[in-house]
C-alpha positions, 0 to 999 in steps of 0.5 A, a space after each residue: 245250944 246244949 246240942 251244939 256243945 254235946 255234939 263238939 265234945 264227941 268229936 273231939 274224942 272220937 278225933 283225939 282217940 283216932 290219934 291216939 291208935 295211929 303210931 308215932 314214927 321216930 327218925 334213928 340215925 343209926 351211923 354217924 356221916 363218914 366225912 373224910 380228909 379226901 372231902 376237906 381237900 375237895 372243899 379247899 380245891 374247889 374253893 379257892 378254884 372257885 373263888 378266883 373264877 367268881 372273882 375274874 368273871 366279876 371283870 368279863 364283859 366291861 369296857 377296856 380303858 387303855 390300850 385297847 379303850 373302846 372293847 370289852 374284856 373277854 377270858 383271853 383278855 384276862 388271861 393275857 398278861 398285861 391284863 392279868 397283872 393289872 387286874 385280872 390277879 387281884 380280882 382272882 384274889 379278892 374272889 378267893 377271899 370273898 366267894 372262896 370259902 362258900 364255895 368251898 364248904 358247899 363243896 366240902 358238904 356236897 362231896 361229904 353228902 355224895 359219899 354217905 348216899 352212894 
C-alpha cells in the first residue's frame, strides 16, 4: 500500500509540474465591435418585414370559409383584397408584434457581426 501511495504522489507531481511549463493563452480583444446605425435600420427593416411574412404564413394552407369554402388559402389569396382586409392584415400585424423584434435583433447582430468579420 505504501507503494500504492508513494507511486500516486509522483504522478501527481510529474503532472501538476507538466502543467505548470505549458502557458496560459489569454483572448485580448483588442478593438471594440463597430455596430453602426446602418446595422439598427437593418434590424427594424428586416423585423417588421419579417415579422409580417411569419404573421401571413401563419394562415397559408387553411381551409377557407365563405365565399370560396371548400380550398385552401394560398399567398394570392392573402394578398387579394378581400382576403387581405379580413384577415391577411391582422395577422401580418399580430406577426409583426410577436416575431417582429427576434427577427429584428438577430438581423441587427447577424448585419453588426457580418461587418466586424469582413
Amino acid at each position: 500500500m505504501k507503494n500504492v501511495l508513494i507511486a500516486s504522489v509522483i504522478a501527481m507531481s510529474t503532472a501538476t509540474a507538466a502543467m505548470a511549463e505549458q502557458p496560459i493563452y489569454q483572448l485580448e480583444i483588442s478593438e471594440q465591435p463597430v455596430c453602426t446605425n446602418t446595422d439598427v435600420a437593418i434590424g427594424v427593416g428586416v423585423g417588421v418585414v419579417g415579422g409580417a411574412i411569419l404573421g401571413v404564413s401563419s394562415i397559408i394552407g387553411a381551409s377557407v370559409v365563405g365565399a370560396a369554402a371548400g380550398t385552401t388559402m394560398t399567398w394570392g389569396m392573402a394578398f387579394s383584397s378581400p382576403f387581405l382586409t379580413n384577415t391577411t392584415a391582422g395577422l401580418a400585424m399580430a406577426g409583426v408584434a410577436v416575431g417582429g423584434p427576434y427577427v429584428g435583433i438577430l438581423s441587427y447582430y447577424g448585419s453588426c457581426v457580418t461587418r466586424n468579420i469582413f
